[in-house]
N, C-alpha and C positions, 0 to 999 in steps of 0.2 A: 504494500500500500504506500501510495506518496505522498509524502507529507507535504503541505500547503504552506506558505513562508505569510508572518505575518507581519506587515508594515505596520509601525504607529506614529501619527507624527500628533504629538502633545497639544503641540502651542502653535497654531497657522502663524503667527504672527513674530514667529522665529524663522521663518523663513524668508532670507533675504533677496532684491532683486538688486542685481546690480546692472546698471546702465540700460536696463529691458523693464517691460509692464509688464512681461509675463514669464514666468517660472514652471520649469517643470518640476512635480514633489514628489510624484510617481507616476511608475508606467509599468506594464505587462505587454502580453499582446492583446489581449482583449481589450483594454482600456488604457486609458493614461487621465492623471488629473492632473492639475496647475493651478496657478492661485495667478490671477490679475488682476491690476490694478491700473485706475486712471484717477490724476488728479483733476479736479473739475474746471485745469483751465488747460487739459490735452487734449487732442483728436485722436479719436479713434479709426484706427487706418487699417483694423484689418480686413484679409481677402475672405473670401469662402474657402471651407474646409472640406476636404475629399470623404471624411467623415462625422456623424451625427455627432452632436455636442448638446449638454445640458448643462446651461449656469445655475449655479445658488448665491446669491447675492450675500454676502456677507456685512457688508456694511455698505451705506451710502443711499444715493440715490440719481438716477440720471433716467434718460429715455432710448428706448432700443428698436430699432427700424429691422425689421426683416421681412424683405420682399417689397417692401413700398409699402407695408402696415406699422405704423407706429404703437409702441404702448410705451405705458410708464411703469418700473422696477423702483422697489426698494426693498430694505434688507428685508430677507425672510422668503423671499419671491423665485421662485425657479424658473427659468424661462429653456424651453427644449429649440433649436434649430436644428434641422435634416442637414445633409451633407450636398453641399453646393452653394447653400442658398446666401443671396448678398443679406449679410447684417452688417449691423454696427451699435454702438453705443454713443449717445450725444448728450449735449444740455443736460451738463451733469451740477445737479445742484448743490453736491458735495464730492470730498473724493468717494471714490466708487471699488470698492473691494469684492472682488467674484471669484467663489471657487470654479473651474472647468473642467466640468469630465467627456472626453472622448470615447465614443468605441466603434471600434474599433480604436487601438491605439493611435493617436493624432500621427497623422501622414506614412502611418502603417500601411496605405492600400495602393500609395506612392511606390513602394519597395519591390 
């Protein structure tokens, strides 16, 4: 039987970004998670991703476009996007802290 490894990571907020908004914290193949971050006077410039992604809003609050629908996010808030599709995060009323989970693992279907 194989045993299953288990990741813990304590404190999100020991997790540092250096020079990037976004961090990888872990990854598998099946998934991968990241912690990103915007502060409310950045743009958010990313592309579409080759696969589905689910935010959990951790702290803040800003507004998020995908496909040319707007809504409004703040902490507590999960917002699911499929794989391709144009988002972004804007008019961010505060800084904006999101956990990201991937799965397939973020640009695994690339490889």
């Amino acid at each position: 039987m194989m045993k299953k490894q288990v990741t813990f990571l304590s404190n999100i907020d020991s997790v540092s970004q250096v020079n990037d908004k976004y961090v990888e914290i872990l990854r598998s193949d099946s998934m991968s998670v990241g912690l990103y971050q915007l502060f409310k006077t950045d743009i958010d410039n990313q592309l579409p991703h080759t696969e589905d992604e689910a935010y959990f809003v951790l702290s803040g609050s800003a507004k998020i476009e995908v496909e040319g629908k707007i809504s409004n996010v703040r902490s507590g808030d999960v917002i699911y996007v499929a794989a391709n599709q144009k988002h972004h995060f804007f008019d961010m009323k505060e800084d904006l802290k999101v956990l990201v989970f991937f799965a397939p693992a973020e640009y695994s279907t690339l490889m």
